[in-house]
N, C-alpha and C positions, 0 to 999 in steps of 0.2 A: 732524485725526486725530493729526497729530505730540504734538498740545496733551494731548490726550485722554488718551493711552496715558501722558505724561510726568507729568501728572496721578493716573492711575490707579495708576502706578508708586510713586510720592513716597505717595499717601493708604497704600499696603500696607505700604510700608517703614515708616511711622509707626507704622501698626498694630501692626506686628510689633515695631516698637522699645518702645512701649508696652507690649506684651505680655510683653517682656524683664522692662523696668522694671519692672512688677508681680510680677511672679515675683523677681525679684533683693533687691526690697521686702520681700516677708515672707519670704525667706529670712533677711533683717537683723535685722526686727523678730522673729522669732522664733527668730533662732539659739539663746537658750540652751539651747528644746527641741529644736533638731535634735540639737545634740551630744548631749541628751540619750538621745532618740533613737536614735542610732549608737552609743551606748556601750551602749545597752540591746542593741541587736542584737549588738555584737560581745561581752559578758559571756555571753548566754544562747548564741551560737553556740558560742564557744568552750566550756561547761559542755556542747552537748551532743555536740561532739565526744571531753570528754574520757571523757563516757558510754559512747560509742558503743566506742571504744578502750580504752584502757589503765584506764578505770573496772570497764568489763563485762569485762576480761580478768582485775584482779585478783579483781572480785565472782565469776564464774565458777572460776577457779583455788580459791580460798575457799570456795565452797560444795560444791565436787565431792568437796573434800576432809573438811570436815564429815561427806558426805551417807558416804564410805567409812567414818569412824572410827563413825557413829552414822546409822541408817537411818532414827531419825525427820527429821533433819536434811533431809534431802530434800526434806520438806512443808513446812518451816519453814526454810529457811533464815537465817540469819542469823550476823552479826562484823562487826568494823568495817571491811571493804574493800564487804562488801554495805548496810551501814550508809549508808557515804559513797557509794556508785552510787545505792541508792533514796534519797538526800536530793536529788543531781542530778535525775534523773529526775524526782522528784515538784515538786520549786521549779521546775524549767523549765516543766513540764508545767501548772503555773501560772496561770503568767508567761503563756507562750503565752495563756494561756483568758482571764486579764486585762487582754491590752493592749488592746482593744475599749472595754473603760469606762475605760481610761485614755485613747483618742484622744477619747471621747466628751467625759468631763468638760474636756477641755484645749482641744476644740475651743468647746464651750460658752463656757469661763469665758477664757481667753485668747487664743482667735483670732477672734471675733466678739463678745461681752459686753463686754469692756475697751475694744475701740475706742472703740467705743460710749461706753462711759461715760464715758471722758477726750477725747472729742470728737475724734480722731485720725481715723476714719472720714469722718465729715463735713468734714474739711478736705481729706481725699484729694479729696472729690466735688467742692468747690466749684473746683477745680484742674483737673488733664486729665484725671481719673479719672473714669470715670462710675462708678454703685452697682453696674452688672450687670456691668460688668469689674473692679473690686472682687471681688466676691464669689465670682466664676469663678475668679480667681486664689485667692483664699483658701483655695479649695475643692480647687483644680486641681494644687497645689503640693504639700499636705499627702498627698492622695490618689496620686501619684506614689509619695511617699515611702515612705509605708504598705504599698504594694507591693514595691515592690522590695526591703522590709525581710521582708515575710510570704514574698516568693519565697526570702529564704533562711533563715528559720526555720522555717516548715510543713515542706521537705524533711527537715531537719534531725531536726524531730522525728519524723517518721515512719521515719527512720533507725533511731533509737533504737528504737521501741516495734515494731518487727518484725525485731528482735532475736530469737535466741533467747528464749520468753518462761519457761523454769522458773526463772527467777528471781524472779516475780512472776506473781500469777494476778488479771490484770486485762486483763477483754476487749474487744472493739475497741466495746461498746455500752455501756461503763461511761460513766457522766456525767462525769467528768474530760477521759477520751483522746479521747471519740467530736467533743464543742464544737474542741476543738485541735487537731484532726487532719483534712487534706483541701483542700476547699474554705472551711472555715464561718470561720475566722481572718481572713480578708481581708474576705471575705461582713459580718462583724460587725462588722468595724473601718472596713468605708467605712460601713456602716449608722450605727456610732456618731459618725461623723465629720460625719456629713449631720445626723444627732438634734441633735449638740451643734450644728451652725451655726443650724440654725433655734429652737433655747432659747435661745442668745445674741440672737438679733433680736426673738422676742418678750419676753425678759425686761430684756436690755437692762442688766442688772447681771451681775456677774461671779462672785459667788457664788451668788447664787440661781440663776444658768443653771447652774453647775456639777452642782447638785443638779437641776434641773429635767434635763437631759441625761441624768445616772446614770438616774435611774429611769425617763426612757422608755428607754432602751434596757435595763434589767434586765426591764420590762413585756414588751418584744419575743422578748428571750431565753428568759422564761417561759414567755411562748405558745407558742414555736415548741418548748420544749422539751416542750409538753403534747402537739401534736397532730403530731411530727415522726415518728412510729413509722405515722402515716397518712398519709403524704405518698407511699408505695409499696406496689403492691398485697401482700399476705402470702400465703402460704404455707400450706394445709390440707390436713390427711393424716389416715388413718384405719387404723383396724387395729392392726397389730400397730406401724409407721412412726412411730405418736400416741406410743410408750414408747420409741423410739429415734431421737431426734432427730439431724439432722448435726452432727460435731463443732462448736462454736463457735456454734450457734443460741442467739438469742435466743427463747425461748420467751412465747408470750403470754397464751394462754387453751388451755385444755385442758377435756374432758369429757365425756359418755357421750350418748350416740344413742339412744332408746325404742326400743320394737317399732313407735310409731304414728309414727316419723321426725321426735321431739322432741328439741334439742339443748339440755341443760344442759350450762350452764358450771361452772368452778371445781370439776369431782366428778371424779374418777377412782377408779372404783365395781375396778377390776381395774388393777393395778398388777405384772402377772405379765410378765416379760420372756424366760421359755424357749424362748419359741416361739408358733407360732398354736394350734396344737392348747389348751393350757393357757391361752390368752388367749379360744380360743371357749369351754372350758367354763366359765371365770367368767363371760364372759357372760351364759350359757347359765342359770348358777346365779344372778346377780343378776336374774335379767328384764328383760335390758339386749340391743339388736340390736348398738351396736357403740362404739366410741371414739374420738375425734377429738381433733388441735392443730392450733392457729394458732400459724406463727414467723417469725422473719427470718431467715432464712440469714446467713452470713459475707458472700455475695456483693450483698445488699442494700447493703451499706456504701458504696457510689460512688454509685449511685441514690438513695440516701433522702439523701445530703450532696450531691449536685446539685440535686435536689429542692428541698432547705430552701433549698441557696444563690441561688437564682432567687428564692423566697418574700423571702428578704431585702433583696435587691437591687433588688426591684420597690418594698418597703418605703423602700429607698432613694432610689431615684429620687422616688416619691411626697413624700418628705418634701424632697429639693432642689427639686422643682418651688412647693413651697409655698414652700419658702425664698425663691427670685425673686421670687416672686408678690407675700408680703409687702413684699419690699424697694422692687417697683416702687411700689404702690400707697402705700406710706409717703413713699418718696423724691417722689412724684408730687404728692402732697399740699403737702409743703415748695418745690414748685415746684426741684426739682434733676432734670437731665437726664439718662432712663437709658440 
């Protein structure tokens, strides 16, 4: 028993020391992108603190004061303090929505494609590495990173963009802010991370996995950004509610209701907002019984980016499971132990 447990003790501490060593490994072999990395975090942190601060206080002080000398001003702000605020704002805002195909192509072409190609991989294997603790660590390190880099950018930038926003009129379901804002940034970026390991093993070159990596995950991005507005039930109103939407809806489809309770879309046959009275006699006058929208509220915004973020992650996983899969079956092949 004494044997046993002294045994079982020694095989865990190996494990684990191995598991050190692997992780301490590509932290070597790839430091130049960690620092990269970290500088990239700490550049955009810092730009969107000075947003958040002493940017949006001189761009505010500036335009309040425009908006008194000239009242078009108001709608239009602009000078060079708000100049320099919407240049942060908008390169951060970016950056954030970029780094996903930047962890993808990197993942692709230098954390799994190069090995490969300079045979550095297969020497790890044929030593105390096996493929499948290889690749966990490869996987396992970078995805650490990513997080704890998204846990203080995502906040960072959602600082900024619930701001006072009359300084800009761009809303929470614009294609910019809605992909960089929430959950979808990490969502994306382990998704891109997982793309590019498994382009790296099928391609097995360093460029072409780069490219092959960008464009499945720009593929995924597409998709999700065609069918992400259906990932949460919406919202239909009728009446008089169809011309007076909640502040900040997203509006979808709108249109008029027959007398025989046929819904065309895209018509809005009465566009009268005084009231019901003057909304039932257009009706009344088009031969119309009544008016309807579909929208997303403001408060859809958590549900439809949890929603998508689950969609991707499951993407995710799917594509690390094939990741293994391939590497066993390949490695199996070469007669190397996974």
């Amino acid at each position: 028993m004494t044997t046993l447990l002294t045994s079982t003790g020694t095989s865990s501490s190996a494990s684990s020391g191995v598991g050190r060593g692997l992780a301490l490994s590509v932290l070597r072999l790839h430091r130049s992108a960690l620092w990269l990395w970290l500088l990239l975090v700490v550049v955009l942190s810092a730009t969107m603190l000075w947003a958040y601060g002493p940017g949006f206080d001189a761009a505010d002080t500036e335009g309040r004061e425009r908006c008194r000398a000239n009242s078009e001003a108001c709608y239009f702000p602009s000078g060079p303090a708000l100049d320099r605020y919407d240049t942060a704002v908008s390169y951060s805002t970016l950056a954030v929505a970029c780094l996903p195909f930047l962890v993808a192509v990197w993942a692709g072409a230098a954390l799994i494609a190069r090995e490969l190609e300079t045979g550095t991989a297969h020497l790890a294997w044929t030593q105390s590495v096996s493929p499948t603790r290889w690749l966990a660590a490869k996987l396992a390190v970078p995805a650490l990173l990513i997080t704890a880099g998204s846990a203080v950018l995502v906040p960072l930038h959602r600082l900024v963009w619930n701001q006072d926003a009359w300084l800009r009129s761009v809303d929470w379901f614009d294609g910019s802010i809605y992909p960089s804002s929430g959950t979808l940034p990490l969502a994306y970026a382990l998704c891109g991370l997982a793309l590019g390991a498994l382009a790296g093993l099928v391609v097995g070159r360093a460029l072409p996995a780069l490219g092959v990596a960008f464009a499945a995950l720009l593929a995924v991005f597409y998709l999700a950004n065609e069918y992400r507005l259906s990932l949460w039930p919406t919202v239909t109103v009728t009446g008089a509610k169809a011309l007076n939407l909640p502040d900040k809806a997203l509006r979808l489809d709108q249109g008029v209701i027959t007398d025989k309770g046929t819904r065309i879309g895209n018509n809005m046959a009465c566009t009268v907002s005084d009231g019901a009275a003057d909304l039932q006699r257009c009706l009344t006058r088009s031969g119309l019984d009544d008016i309807w929208a579909t929208y997303h509220p403001k408060s859809h915004f958590w549900p439809l980016q949890l929603a998508e973020t689950g969609v991707v992650l499951a993407v995710a996983a799917l594509v690390v499971t094939a990741a293994f899969v391939l590497l066993r079956r390949r490695t199996a092949t070469e007669g190397v132990a996974v």
